[in-house]
C-alpha positions as CSV (number, residue, x, y, z in Angstrom):
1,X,0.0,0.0,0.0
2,X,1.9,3.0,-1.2
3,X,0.7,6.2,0.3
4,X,1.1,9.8,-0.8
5,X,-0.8,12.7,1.1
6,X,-0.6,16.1,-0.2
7,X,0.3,19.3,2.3
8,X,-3.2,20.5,1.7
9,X,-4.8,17.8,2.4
10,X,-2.9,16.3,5.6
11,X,-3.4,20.2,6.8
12,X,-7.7,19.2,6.7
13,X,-6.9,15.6,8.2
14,X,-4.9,17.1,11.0
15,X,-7.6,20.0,11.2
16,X,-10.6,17.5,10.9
17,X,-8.5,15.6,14.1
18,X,-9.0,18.2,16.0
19,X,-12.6,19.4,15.5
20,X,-13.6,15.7,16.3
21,X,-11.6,15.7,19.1
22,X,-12.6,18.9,20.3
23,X,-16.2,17.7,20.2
24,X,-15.8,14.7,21.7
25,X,-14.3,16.5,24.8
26,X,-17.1,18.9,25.2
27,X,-20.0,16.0,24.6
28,X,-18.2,14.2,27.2
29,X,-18.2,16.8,29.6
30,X,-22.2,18.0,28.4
31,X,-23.2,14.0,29.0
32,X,-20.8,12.5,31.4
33,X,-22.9,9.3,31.6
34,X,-22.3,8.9,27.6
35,X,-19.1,6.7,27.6
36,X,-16.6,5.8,24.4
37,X,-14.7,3.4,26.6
38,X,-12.5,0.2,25.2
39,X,-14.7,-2.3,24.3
40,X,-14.0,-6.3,23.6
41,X,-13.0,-7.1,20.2
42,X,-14.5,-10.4,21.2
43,X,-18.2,-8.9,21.1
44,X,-19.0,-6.7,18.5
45,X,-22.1,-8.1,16.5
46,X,-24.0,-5.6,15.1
47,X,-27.0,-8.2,14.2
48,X,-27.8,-9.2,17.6
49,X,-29.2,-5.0,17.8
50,X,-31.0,-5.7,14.5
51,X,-34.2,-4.5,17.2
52,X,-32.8,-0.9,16.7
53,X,-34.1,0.0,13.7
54,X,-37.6,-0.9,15.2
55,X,-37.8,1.6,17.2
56,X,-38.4,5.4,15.7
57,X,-36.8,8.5,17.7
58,X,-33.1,8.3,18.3
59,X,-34.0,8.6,22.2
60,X,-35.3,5.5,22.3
61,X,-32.7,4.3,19.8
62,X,-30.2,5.8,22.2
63,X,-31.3,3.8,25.2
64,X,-31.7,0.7,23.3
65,X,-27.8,1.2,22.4
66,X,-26.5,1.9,26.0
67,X,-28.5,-1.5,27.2
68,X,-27.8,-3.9,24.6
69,X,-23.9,-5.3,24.7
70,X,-24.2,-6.9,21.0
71,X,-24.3,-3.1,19.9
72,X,-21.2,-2.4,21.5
73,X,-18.4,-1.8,18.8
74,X,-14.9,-3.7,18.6
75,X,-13.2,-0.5,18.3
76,X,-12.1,1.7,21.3
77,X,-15.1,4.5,20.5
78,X,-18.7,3.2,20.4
79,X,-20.0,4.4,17.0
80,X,-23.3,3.5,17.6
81,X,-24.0,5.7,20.5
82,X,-22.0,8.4,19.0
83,X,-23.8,8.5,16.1
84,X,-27.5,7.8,17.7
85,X,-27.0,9.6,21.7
86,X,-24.7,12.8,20.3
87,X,-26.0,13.1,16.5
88,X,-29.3,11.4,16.6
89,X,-31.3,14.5,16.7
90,X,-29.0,16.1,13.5
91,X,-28.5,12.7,11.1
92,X,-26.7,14.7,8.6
93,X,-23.9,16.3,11.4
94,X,-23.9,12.5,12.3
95,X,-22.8,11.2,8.6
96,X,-20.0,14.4,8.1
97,X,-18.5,13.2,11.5
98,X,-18.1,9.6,10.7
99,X,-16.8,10.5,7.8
100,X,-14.5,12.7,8.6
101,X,-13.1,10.0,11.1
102,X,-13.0,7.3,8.4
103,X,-10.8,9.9,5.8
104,X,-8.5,10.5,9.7
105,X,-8.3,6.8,10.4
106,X,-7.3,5.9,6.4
107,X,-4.3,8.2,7.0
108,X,-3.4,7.1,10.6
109,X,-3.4,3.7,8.4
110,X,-1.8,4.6,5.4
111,X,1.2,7.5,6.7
112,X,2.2,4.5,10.0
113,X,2.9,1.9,7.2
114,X,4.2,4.1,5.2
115,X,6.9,6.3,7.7
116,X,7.3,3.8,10.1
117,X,6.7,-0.3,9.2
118,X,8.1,0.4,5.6
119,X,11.0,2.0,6.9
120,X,11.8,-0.9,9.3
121,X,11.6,-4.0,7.1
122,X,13.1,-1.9,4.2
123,X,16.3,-1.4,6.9
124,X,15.8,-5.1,8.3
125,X,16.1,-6.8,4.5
126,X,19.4,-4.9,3.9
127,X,20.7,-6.2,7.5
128,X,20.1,-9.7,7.2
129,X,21.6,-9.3,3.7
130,X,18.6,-10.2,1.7
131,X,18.6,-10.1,-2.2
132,X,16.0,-7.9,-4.1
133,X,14.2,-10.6,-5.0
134,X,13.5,-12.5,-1.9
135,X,13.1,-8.8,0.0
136,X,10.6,-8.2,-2.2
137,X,8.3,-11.2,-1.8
138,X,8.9,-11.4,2.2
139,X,9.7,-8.5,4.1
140,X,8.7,-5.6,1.5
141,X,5.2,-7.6,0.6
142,X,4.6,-7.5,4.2
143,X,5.7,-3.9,4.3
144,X,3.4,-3.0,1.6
145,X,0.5,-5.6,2.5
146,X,0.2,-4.8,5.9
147,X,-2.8,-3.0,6.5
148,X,-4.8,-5.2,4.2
149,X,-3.3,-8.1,6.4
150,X,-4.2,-7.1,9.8
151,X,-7.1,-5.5,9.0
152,X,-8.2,-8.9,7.8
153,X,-6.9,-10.1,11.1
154,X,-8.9,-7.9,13.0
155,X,-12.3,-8.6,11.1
156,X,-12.0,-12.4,12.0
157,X,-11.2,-12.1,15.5
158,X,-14.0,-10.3,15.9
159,X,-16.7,-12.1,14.3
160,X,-16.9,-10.3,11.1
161,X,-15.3,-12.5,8.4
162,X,-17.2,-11.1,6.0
163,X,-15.4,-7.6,6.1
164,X,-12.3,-9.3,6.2
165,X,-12.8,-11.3,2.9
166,X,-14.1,-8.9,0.8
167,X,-11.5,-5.9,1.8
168,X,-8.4,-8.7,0.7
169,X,-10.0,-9.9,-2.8
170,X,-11.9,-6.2,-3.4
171,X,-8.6,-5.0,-3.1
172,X,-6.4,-7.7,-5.2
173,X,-9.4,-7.3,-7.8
174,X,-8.9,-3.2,-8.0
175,X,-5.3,-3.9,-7.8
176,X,-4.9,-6.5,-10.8
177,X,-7.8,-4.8,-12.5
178,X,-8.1,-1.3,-12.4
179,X,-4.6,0.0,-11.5
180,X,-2.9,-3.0,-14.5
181,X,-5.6,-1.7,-16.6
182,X,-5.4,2.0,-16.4
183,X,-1.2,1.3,-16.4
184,X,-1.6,-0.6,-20.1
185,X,-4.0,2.6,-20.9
186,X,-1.4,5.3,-20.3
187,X,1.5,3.6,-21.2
188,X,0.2,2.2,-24.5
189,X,-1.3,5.4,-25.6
190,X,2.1,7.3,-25.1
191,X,4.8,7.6,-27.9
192,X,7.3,5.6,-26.3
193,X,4.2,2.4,-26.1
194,X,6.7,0.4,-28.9
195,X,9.7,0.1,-26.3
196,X,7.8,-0.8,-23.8
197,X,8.0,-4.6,-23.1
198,X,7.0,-6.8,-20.3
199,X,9.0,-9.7,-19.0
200,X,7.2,-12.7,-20.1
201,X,8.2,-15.1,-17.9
202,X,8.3,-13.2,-15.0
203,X,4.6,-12.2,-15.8
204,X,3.6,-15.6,-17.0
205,X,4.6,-16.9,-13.2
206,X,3.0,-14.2,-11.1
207,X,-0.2,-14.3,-12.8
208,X,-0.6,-18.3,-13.0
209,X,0.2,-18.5,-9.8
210,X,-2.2,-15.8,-9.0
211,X,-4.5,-18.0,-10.6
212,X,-3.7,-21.6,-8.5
213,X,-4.2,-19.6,-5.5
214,X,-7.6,-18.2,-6.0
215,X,-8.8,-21.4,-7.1
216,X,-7.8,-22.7,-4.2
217,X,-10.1,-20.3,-2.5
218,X,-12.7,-21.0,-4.4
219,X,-12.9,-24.8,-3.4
220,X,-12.4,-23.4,0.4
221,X,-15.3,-21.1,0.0
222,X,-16.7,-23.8,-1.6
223,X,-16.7,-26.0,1.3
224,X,-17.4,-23.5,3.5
225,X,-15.3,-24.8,6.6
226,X,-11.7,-25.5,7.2
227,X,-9.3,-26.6,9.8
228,X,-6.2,-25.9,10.8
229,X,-4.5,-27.9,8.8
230,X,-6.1,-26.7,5.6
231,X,-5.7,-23.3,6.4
232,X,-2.1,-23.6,7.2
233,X,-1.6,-25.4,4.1
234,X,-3.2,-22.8,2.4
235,X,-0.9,-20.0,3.8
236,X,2.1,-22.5,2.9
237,X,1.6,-21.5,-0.5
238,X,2.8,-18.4,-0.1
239,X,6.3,-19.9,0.9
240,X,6.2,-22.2,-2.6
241,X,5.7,-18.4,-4.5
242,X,9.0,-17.4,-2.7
243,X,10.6,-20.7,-3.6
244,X,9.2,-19.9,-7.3
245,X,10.8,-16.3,-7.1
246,X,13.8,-17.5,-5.5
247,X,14.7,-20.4,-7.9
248,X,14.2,-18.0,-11.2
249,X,16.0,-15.5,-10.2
250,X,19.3,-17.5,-9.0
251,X,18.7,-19.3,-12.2
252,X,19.1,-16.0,-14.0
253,X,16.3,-14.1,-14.7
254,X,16.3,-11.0,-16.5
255,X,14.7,-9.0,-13.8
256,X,15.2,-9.4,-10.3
257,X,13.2,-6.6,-8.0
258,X,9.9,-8.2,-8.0
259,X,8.5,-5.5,-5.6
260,X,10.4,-2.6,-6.1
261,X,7.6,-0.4,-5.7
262,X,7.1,-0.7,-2.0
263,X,10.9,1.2,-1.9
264,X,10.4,3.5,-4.2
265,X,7.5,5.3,-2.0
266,X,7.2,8.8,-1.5
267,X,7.9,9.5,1.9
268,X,5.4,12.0,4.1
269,X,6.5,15.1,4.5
270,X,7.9,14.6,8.3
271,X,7.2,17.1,11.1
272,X,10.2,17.1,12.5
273,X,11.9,18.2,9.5
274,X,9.1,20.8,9.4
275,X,10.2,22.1,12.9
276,X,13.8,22.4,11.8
277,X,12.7,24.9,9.2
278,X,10.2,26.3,11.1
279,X,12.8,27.1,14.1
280,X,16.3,26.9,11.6
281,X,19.3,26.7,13.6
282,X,22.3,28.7,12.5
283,X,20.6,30.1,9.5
284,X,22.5,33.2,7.2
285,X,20.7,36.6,7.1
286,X,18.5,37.9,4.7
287,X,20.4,40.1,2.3
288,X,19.7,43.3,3.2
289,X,18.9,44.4,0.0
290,X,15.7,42.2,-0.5
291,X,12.5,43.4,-1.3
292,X,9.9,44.0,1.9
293,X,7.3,41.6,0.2
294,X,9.7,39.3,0.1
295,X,10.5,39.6,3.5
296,X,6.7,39.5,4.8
297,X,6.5,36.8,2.8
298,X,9.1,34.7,4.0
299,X,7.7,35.5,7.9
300,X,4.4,34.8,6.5
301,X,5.5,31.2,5.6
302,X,7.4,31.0,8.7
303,X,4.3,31.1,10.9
304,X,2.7,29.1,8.8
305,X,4.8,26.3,9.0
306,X,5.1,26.4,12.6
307,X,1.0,26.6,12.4
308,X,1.0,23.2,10.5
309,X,3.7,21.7,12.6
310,X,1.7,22.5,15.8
311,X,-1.7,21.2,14.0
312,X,0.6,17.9,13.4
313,X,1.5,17.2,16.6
314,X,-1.9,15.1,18.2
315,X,-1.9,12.5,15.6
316,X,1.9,12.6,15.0
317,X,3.4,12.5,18.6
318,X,1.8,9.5,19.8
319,X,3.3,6.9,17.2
320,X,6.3,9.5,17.4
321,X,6.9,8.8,20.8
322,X,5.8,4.7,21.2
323,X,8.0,3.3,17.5
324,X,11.6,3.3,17.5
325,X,12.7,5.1,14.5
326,X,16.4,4.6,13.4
327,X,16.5,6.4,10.2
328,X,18.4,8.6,8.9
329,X,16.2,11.4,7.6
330,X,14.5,11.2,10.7
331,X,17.2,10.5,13.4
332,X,16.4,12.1,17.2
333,X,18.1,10.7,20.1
334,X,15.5,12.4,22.1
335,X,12.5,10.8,20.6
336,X,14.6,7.5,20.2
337,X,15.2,7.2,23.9
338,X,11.7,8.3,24.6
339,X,10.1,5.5,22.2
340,X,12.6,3.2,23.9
341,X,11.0,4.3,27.5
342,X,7.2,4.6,26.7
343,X,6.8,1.6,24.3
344,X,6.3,-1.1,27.0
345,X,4.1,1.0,29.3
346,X,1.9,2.0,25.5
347,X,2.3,-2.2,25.4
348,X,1.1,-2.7,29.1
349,X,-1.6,0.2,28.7
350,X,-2.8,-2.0,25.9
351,X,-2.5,-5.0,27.6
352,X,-4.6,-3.9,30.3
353,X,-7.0,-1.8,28.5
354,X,-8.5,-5.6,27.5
355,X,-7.9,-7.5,30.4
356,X,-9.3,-6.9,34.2
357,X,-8.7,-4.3,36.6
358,X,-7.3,-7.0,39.0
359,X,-3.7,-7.2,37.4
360,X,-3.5,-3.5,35.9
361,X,-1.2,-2.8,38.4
362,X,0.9,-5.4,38.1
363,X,1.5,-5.2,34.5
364,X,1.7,-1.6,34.3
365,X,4.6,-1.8,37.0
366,X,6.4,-4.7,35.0
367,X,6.2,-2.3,32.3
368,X,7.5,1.1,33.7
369,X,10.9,-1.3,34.6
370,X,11.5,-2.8,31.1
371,X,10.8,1.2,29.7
372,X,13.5,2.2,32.5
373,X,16.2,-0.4,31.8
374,X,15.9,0.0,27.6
375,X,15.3,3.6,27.9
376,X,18.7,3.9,30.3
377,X,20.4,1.3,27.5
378,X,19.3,3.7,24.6
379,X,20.5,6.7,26.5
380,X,24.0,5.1,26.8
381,X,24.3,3.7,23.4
382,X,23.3,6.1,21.1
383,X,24.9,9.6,19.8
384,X,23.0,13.3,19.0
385,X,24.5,13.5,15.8
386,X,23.5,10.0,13.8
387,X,21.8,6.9,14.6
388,X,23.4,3.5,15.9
389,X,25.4,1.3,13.4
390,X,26.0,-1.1,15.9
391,X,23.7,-3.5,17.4
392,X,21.1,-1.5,15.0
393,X,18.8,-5.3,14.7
394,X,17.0,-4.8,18.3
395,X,16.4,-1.7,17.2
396,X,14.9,-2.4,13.7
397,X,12.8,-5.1,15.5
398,X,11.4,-2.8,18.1
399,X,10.4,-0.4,15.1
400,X,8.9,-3.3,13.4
401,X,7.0,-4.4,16.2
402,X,5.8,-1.4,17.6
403,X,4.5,-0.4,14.0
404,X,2.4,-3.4,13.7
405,X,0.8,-2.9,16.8
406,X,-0.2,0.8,15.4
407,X,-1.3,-0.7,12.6
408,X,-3.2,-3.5,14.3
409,X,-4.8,-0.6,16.5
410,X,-5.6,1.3,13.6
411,X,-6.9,-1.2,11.3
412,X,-9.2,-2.7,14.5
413,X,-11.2,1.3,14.9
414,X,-11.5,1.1,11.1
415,X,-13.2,-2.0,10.8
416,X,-15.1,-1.0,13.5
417,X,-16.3,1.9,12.2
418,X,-17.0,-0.2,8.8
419,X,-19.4,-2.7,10.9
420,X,-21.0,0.4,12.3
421,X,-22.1,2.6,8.9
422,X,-23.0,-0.7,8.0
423,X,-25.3,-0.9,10.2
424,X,-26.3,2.8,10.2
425,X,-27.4,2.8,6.6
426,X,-28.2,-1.1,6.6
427,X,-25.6,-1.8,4.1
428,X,-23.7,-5.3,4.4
429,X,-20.3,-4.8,6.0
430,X,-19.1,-7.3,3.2
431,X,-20.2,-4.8,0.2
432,X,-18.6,-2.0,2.7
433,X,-15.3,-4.0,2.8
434,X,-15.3,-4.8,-0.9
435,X,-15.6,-0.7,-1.7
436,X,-14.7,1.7,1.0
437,X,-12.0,-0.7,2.8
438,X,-10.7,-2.0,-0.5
439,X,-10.6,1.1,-2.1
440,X,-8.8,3.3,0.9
441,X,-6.2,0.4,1.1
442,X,-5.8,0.3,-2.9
443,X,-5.2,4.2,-3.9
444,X,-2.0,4.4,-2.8
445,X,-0.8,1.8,-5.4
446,X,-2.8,3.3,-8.6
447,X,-0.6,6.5,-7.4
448,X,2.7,5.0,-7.0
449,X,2.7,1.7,-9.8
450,X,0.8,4.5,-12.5
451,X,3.5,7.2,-11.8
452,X,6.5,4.7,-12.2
453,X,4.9,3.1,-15.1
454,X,4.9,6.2,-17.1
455,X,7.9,7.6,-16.1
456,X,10.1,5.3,-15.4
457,X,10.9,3.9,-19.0
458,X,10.7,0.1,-19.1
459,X,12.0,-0.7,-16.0
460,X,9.5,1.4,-14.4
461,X,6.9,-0.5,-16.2
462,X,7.8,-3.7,-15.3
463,X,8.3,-3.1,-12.0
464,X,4.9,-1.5,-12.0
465,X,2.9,-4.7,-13.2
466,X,5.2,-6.8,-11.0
467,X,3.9,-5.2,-7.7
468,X,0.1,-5.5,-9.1
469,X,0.3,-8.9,-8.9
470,X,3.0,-9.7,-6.3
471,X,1.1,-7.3,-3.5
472,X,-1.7,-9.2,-4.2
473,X,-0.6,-12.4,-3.7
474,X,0.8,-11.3,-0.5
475,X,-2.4,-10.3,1.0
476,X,-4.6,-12.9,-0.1
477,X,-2.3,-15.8,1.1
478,X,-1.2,-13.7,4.3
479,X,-3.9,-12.0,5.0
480,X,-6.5,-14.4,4.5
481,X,-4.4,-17.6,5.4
482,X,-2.9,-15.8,8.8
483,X,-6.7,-15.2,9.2
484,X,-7.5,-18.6,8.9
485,X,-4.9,-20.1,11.0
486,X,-5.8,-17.7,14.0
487,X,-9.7,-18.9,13.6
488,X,-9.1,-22.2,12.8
489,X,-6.6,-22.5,15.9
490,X,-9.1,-20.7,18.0
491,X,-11.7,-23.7,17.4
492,X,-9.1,-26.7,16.8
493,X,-9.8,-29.3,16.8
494,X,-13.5,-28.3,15.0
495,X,-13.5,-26.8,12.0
496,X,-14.1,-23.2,11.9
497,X,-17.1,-22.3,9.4
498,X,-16.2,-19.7,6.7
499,X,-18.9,-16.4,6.6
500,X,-19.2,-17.2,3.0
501,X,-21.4,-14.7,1.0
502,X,-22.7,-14.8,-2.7
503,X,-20.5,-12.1,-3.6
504,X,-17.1,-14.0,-3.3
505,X,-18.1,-16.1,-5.5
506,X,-18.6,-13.8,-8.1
507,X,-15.5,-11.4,-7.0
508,X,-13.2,-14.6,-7.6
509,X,-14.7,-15.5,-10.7
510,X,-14.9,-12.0,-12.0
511,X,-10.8,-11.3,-11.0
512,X,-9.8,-14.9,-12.9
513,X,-11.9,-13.7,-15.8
514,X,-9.4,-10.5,-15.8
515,X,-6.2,-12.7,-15.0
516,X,-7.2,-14.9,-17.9
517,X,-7.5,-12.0,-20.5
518,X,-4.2,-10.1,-19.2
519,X,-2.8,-13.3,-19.9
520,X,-4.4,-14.3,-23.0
521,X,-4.0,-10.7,-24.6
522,X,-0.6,-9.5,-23.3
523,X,1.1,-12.5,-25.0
524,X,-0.7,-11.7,-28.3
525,X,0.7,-8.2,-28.3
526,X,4.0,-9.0,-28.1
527,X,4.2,-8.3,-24.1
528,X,3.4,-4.6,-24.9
529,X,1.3,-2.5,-22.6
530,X,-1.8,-1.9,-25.0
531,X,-5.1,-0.2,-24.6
532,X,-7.2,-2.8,-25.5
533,X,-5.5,-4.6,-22.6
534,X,-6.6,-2.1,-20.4
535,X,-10.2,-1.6,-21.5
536,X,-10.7,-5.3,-21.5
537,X,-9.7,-4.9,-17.6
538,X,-11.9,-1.9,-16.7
539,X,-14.8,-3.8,-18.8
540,X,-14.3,-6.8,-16.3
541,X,-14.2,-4.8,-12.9
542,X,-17.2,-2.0,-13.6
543,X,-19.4,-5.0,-15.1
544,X,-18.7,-6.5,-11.4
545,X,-19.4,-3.6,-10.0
546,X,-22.8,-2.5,-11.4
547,X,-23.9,-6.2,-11.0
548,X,-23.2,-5.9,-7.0
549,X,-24.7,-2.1,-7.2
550,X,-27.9,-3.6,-8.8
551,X,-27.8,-6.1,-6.4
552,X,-27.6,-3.9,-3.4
553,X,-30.3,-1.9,-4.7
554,X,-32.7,-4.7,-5.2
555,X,-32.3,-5.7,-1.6
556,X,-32.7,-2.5,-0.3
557,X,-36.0,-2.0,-2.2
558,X,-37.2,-5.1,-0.8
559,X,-36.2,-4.8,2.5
């Protein structure tokens, strides 16, 4: 998931942040008795309220919410009794808000993958001395699959399956549709569309291999159960692709960064670097000959940096503070001792924030000591002026980690607030996962794999339609396998039943369809990137569409 975020638009995120959380202070201290507490991810089932919609003023509604625990959300704010104690009497206020927090929590998801996981397996492949290749099918796939993977986590463990399923293959399907359709568009209609030439084997492999594994879910959906055995089989598969990978390119194949695009992101612009110019250290004087407007300007931008960096902060400072960060762009001993210090007690805070009251102590005080003794060890082995080069693998680890448990966070409120519209506007959470979910998880990669394509000659190109179907791949046999394994595992030695929907069916038969014609039609053109390509793919992927949209609407009507 390559993510890009303009300065205009992270300024409205970070402003929307703050509006939200203004208003949630004040309704909190206007209605004390109206509570967002943590709730169990273990309990949110939005169908066991389905008496909610019986009812008619959102009074009622509201104190059906408050005394029904199957209405309770997974996430840590109850969306439900946001959206029907505080918004009930003003609906449309109600939509703008949750809105508003799905655009902030799509960023939270997008920019901590992006700054922080991506930058830690990125550093941890060149460490352990990995080749491009096998980086790019392990620890960059993960990089760039990981919010589609742990969101799909997130939806199983807490009882909706459904979300998790269609997010994964509504994403591979935008993803090996869409973005390698509109790619074979621009690059076929440009002058330089002759030159351009795909790797045939290399696109041969990924996409019949694409193809096994979807089949493969097929016949699971089929049955509609697995066990633990089947599902870790089915995640196994991912280790033959990296076999695959591995054996072609030591055998010498032509092109060997399979997933180059998940390095060549563009990075956030970073507040800290922000501060620097906003408070420059050491900086020459204006010549004194420059124009006054210039001047005013200049002070003008000044301010306004400092403005932005100060707007920054909320949703910045708390990852900031919590994930080791060794880069160097980004080097701070400061915040590097701090993150060491204050990620076991975020850890224990977590910890506890699911557990009982009974041990809170406890664990909070066995994790004040392990912040103490790394925090005192990161004060003592680190320098001001550039990170560690030695022992630098705890620290990539303890980035790594600590990302993933942001993302993990993150992903868990969004699915949460996906279950929740769901509900609101009594729209499946399935047909919510296989738009909204998959579509917030997928724009990053049109951005970054279009952009390369066109401008990056051949090479760019081929990397481009390498990552559309390696990502993929990834996060349908991670994502969905590791979600597997944990549910099987979690009923072993039953079987655990698969929330299997009509419209998985016709997602998986829909995204072979457009595997097949890539791979009938790109061979027939001479591996060129071509425009009929491309319109075949969109054809394929807005026929599925209207058919679910038609679908949705008939049930609607009837309901």
């Amino acid at each position: 998931m390559a993510f890009v975020l303009s300065d205009n638009l992270k300024a409205f995120v970070n402003t929307s942040f703050l509006l939200l959380l203004c208003f949630f202070l004040t309704s909190h201290i206007r209605s004390p008795t109206t509570s967002f507490h943590v709730t169990s991810t273990q309990t949110a089932k939005p169908p066991g309220c389905a008496g909610l919609h019986k009812l008619k003023d959102h009074h009622s509604k509201c104190l059906y919410i408050k005394s029904h625990h199957p209405c309770l959300s997974q996430g840590y704010v109850n969306y439900l009794q946001l959206y029907y104690c505080l918004c009930g009497s003003h609906p449309p206020f109600g939509y703008v808000l949750l809105a508003l927090w799905l655009l902030i929590l799509f960023y939270l998801l997008g920019n901590t993958a992006s700054q922080y996981f991506c930058s830690s397996v990125e550093n941890l492949s060149r460490v352990l001395n990995l080749s491009p290749a096998i980086a790019g099918v392990t620890l960059l796939s993960l990089g760039n699959g990981s919010p589609d993977v742990l969101a799909s986590i997130v939806s199983f463990r807490s009882g909706s399956g459904e979300v998790g399923l269609s997010s994964v293959l509504g994403g591979a399907f935008f993803v090996s549709c869409v973005v390698v359709g509109i790619i074979n568009l621009c690059v076929g209609s440009s002058p330089r569309a002759a030159a351009v030439r795909i790797d045939r084997s290399s696109f041969i492999r990924d996409v019949c291999f694409f193809v096994v594994v979807l089949s493969s879910l097929f016949a699971i959906l089929l049955v509609g159960r697995i066990n633990i055995w089947g599902a870790m089989a089915f995640t196994s598969l991912y280790f033959v692709y990296v076999s695959i990978v591995s054996v072609t390119h030591f055998c010498g194949e032509k092109y060997e960064d399979l997933a180059m695009p998940i390095l060549e992101k563009e990075e956030l612009n970073d507040p800290v670097t922000a501060a620097k110019e906003a408070w420059p250290e050491g900086e020459e004087e204006e010549p004194q000959d420059s124009a006054s407007s210039l001047m005013l300007n200049s002070t003008a931008s000044q301010y306004l940096k400092r403005f932005l960096y100060l707007m920054d902060m909320p949703l910045y400072l708390p990852r900031r503070l919590t994930i080791p960060d060794v880069s160097e762009e980004r080097w701070s001993r400061t915040y590097a001792v701090t993150s060491a210090t204050l990620a076991p007690i975020f850890v224990a805070a977590l910890w506890n924030s699911k557990r009982g009251s009974k041990e809170s102590f406890t664990i909070y005080l066995y994790g004040g000591l392990v912040g103490i003794v790394l925090g005192l060890i990161a004060l003592h082995t680190t320098m001001k002026e550039s990170p560690p080069k030695k022992f630098l693998f705890p620290w990539l680890a303890g980035g790594f980690l600590m990302s993933v448990l942001w993302t993990y966070i993150i992903a868990e409120e969004l699915v949460g607030l996906l279950v929740s519209l769901g509900f609101i506007f009594g729209v499946s959470p399935g047909i919510l996962g296989l738009t909204v979910l998959a579509w917030g998880n997928s724009i990053g990669d049109l951005i970054a794999n279009v952009a390369m394509a066109t401008s990056g000659g051949q090479d760019g190109a081929q990397i481009a339609m390498s990552g559309c179907y390696a990502g993929p791949i990834f996060n349908t046999l991670a994502g969905l396998g590791l979600s597997l394994v944990v549910s099987a595992w979690a009923v072993h030695p039953d079987s655990f039943v698969i929330p299997v929907a009509s419209a998985l069916f016709e997602i998986l038969g829909f995204m072979i369809g457009g595997l097949l014609w890539a791979l009938v039609m790109l061979p027939r053109k001479g591996m060129k990137l071509d425009k009929v390509v491309g319109v075949g793919l969109l054809v394929i992927y807005f026929c599925f569409l209207s058919l679910r949209l038609s679908q949705s609407l008939v049930l609607v009507q009837v309901v």
